[in-house]
C-alpha positions as CSV (number, residue, x, y, z in Angstrom):
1,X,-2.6,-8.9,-10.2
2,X,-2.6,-12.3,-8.8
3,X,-1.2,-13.6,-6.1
4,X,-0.2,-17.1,-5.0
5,X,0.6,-18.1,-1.6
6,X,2.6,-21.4,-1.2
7,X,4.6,-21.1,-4.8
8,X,7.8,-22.6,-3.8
9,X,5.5,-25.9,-2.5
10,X,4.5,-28.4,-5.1
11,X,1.0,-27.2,-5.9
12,X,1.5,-23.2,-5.8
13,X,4.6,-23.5,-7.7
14,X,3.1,-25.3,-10.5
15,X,0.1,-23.2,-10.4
16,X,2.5,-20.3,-11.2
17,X,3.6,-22.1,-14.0
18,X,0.4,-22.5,-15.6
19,X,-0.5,-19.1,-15.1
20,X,2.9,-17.9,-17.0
21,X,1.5,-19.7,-20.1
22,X,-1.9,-17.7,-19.7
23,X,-1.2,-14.5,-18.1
24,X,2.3,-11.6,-18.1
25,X,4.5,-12.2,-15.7
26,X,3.8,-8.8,-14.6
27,X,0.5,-9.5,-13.4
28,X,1.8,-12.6,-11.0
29,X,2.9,-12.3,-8.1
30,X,3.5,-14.7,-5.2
31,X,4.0,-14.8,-1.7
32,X,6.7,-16.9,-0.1
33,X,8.4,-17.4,3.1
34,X,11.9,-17.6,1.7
35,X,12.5,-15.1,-1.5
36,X,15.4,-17.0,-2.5
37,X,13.8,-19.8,-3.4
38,X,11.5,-18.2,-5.9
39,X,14.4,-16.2,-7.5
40,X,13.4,-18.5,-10.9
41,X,10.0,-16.7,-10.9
42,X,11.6,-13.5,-10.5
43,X,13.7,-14.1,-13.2
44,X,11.0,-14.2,-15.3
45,X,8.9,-10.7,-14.2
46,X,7.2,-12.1,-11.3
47,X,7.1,-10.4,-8.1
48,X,8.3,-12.0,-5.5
49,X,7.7,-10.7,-1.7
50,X,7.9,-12.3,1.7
51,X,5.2,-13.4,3.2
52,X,4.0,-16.1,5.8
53,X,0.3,-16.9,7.3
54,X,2.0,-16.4,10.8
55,X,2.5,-12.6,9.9
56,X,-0.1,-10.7,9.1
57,X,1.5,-7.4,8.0
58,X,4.0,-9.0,5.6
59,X,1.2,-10.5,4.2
60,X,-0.9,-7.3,3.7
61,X,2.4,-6.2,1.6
62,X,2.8,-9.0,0.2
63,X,-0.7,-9.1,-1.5
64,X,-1.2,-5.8,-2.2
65,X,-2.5,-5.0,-5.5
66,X,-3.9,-8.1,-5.9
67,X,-7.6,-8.5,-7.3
68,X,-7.1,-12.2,-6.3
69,X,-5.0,-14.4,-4.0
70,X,-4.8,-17.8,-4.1
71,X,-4.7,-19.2,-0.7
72,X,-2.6,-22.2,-0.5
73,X,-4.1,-24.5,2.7
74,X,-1.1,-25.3,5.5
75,X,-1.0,-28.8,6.6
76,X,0.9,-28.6,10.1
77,X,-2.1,-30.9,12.2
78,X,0.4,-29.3,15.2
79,X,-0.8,-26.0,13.9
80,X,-3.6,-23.5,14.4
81,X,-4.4,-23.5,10.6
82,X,-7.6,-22.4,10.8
83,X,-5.9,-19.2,13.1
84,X,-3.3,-19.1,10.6
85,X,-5.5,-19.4,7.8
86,X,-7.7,-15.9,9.1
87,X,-4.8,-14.0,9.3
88,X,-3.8,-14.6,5.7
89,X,-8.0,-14.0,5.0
90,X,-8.0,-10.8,6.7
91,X,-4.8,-9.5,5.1
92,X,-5.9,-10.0,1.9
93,X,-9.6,-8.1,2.4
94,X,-7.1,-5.4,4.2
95,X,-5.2,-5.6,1.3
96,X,-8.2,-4.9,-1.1
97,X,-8.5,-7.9,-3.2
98,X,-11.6,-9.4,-4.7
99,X,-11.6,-12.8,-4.4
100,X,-9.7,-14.7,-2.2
101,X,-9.4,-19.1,-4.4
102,X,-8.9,-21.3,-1.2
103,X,-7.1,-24.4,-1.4
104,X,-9.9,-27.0,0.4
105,X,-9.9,-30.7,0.4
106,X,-13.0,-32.9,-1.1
107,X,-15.3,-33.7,1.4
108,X,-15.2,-30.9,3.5
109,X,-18.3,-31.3,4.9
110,X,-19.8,-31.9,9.0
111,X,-19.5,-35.5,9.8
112,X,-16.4,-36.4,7.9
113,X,-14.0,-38.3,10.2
114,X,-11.1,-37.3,8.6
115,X,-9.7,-34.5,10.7
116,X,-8.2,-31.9,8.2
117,X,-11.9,-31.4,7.0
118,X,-12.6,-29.6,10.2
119,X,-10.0,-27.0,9.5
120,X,-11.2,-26.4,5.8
121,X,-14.7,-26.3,7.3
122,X,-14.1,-23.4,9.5
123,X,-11.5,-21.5,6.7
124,X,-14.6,-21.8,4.5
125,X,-16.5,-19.9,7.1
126,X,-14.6,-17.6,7.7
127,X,-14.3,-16.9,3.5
128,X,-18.0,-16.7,3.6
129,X,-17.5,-13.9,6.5
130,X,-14.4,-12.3,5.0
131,X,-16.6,-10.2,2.6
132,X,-14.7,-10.9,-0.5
133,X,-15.9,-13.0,-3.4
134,X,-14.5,-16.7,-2.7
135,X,-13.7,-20.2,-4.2
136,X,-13.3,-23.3,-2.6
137,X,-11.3,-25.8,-4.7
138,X,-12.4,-28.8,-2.7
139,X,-9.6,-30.9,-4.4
140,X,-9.6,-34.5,-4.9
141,X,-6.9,-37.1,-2.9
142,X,-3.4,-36.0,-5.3
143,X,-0.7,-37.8,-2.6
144,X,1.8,-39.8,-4.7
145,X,0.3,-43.5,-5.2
146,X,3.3,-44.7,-3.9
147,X,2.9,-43.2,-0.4
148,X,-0.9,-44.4,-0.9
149,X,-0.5,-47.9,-2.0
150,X,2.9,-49.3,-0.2
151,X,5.7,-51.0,-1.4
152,X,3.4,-53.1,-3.5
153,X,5.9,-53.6,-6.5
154,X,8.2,-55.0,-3.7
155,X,6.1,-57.0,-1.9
156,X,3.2,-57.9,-4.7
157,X,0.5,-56.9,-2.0
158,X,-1.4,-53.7,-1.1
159,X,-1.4,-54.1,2.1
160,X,-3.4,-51.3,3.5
161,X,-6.5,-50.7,5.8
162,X,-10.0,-51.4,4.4
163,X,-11.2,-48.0,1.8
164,X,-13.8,-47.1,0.0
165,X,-13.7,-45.0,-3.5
166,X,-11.5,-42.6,-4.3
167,X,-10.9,-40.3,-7.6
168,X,-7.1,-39.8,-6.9
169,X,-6.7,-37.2,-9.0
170,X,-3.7,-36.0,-10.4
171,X,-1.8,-32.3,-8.6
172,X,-0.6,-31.4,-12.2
173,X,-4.5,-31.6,-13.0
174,X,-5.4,-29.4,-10.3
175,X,-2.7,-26.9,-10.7
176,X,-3.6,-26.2,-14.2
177,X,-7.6,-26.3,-13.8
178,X,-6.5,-23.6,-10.6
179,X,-4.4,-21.7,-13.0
180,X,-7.4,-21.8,-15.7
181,X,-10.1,-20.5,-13.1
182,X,-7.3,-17.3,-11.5
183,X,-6.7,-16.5,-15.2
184,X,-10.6,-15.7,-15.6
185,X,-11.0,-19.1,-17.2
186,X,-14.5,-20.0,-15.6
187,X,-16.2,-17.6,-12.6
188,X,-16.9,-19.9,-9.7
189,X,-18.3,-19.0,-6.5
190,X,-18.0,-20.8,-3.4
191,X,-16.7,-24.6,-2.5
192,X,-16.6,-26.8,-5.8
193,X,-15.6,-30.2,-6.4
194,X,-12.2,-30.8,-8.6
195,X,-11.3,-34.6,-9.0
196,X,-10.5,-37.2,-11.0
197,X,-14.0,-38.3,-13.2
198,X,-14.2,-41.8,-11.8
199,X,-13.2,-42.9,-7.9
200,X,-11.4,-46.3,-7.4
201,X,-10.9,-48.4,-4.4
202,X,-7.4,-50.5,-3.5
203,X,-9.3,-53.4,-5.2
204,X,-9.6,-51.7,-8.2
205,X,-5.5,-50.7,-7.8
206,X,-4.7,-54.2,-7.6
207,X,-6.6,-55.4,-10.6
208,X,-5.0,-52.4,-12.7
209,X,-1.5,-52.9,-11.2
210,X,-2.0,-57.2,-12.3
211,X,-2.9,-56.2,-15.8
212,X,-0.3,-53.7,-16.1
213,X,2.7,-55.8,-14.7
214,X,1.6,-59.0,-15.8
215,X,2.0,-60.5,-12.0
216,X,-0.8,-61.1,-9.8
217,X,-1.3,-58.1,-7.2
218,X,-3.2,-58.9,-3.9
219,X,-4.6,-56.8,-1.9
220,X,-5.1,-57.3,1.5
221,X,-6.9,-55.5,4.6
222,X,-5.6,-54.6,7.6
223,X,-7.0,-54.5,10.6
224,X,-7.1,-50.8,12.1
225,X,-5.1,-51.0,15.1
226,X,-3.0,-53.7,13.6
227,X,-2.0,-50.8,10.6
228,X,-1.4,-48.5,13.4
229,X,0.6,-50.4,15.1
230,X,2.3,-51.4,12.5
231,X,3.0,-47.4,11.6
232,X,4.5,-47.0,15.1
233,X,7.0,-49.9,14.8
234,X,8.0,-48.1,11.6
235,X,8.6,-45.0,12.9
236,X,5.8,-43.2,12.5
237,X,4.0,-41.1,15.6
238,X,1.3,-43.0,17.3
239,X,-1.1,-39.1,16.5
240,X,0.4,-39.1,12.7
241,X,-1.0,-42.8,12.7
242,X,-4.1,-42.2,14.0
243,X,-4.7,-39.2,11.7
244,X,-4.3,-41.1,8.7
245,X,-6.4,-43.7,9.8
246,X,-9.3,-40.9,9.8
247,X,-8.5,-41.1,6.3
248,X,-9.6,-44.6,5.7
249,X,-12.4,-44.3,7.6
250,X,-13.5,-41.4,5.9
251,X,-13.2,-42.8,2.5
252,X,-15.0,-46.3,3.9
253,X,-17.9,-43.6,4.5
254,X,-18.1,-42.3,1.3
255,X,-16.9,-39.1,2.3
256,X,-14.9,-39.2,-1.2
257,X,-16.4,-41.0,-3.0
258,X,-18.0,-38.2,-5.4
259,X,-16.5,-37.6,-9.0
260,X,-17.3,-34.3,-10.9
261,X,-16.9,-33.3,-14.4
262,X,-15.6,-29.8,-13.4
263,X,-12.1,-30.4,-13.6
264,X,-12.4,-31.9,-17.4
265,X,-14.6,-28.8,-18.1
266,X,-11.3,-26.4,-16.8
267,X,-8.4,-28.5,-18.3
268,X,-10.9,-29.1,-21.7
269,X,-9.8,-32.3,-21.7
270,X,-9.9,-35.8,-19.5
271,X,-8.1,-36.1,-16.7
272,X,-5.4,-38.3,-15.8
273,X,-7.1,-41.4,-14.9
274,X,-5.7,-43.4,-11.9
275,X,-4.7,-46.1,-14.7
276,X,-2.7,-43.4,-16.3
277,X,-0.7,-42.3,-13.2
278,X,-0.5,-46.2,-11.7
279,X,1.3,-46.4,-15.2
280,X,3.7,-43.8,-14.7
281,X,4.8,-44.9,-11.5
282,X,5.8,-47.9,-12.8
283,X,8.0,-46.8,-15.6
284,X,9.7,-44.0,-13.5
């Protein structure tokens, strides 16, 4: 069996998905913290049981007779995810499953300024600890581009602090390549890079949002503190500000830069291309 963690969120839901078109439903399972909301998988043969990183033993029920969970990353920065992360680590072993597919972010690596990366750092660790066979699906920058770029089709301007390359890479992508390596698809041992095959800066966005509009799209950088500040007078928390400016920074570094043909190797076919999902948003 396989279990997935998360699969009422966006990313473990679709991953489900997937794995319907590849797998029975009887050999799918997922672990949720409210059943209700994953009646629609029950409905169709999956099991369905309660479960939440911040308890343990509904967790061990929840994945036992798995040979594989799929460990969906938390994203509370209030949180102790990397605590929360070991307990759902240690259920799982406890519960006897063979591999545990972790949910890690590209760039994971010392040094990156970006302060998620620390917690997927030490969740990696503690993977290669756990004593189980383990994947780190270091996946590539799959936000929605219009949380990314800014009211740009508004204002004509990506207005936005300075970057560096990115493959933005699309979560329907990554759910399906996921769903292709749970299902036996490809064996892949420890962190691995999934992401778009090509990484683009706001530059590049601009220059494909002109040519695809036919109106002249500017981009524009922004000082640091002047974004942040700008953040706070919008509402924003002065820490959820400076967090995402760690972003920026990190991808100024490089720290994302890196594209990998993995995740055409899984899907057997190209990726969704920034161009292709800059496109989309602009006929939805």
């Amino acid at each position: 069996m396989i279990v997935v963690t998360g699969a009422t969120g966006g990313l473990g839901g679709a991953t489900v998905e997937h794995l319907l078109k590849r797998i029975p439903a009887d050999q799918i399972g997922v672990s949720v913290r409210d059943t209700a909301k994953a009646q629609h998988f029950a409905d169709r043969g999956v099991r369905v049981r309660q479960g939440s990183y911040e308890d343990p033993a509904a967790l061990r029920d929840a994945f036992a007779g798995a040979e594989q969970v799929l460990l969906v990353s938390g994203n509370d920065p209030a949180a102790d995810m990397v605590g929360l992360h070991r307990n759902a680590i240690e259920a799982a072993v406890a519960a006897g499953t063979r591999r545990i597919v972790y949910t890690s972010q590209q760039g994971a690596v010392p040094g990156n300024p970006y302060r998620p990366s620390d917690f997927h750092i030490a969740t990696e660790a503690l993977l290669g600890d756990s004593g189980a066979a383990w994947t780190a699906l270091r996946n590539g920058a799959y936000g929605p581009l219009d949380q990314v770029l800014g009211p740009w089709q508004r204002t004509g301007v990506i207005a936005q602090p300075e970057d560096g390359p990115i493959p933005y890479t699309d979560r329907a992508d990554i759910a399906e390549a996921t769903a292709v390596v749970l299902a036996g698809g490809r064996s892949l041992d420890g962190p691995v890079t999934l992401a778009a095959p090509a990484a683009v800066t706001f530059d590049d966005f601009a220059e494909i949002a002109s040519d695809l509009t036919g109106r002249t799209i500017e981009r524009v950088v922004v000082d640091d503190e002047q974004w942040v500040a700008d953040q706070i007078a919008s509402g924003v928390p002065d820490q959820t500000a400076r967090l995402m400016l760690t972003w920026y920074q990190a991808s100024r570094e490089g720290y994302f830069a890196e594209a990998d043909p993995l995740l055409a190797e899984l899907l057997g076919r190209e990726p969704r291309t920034a161009a292709d999902r800059l496109a989309a948003l602009i006929a939805d």
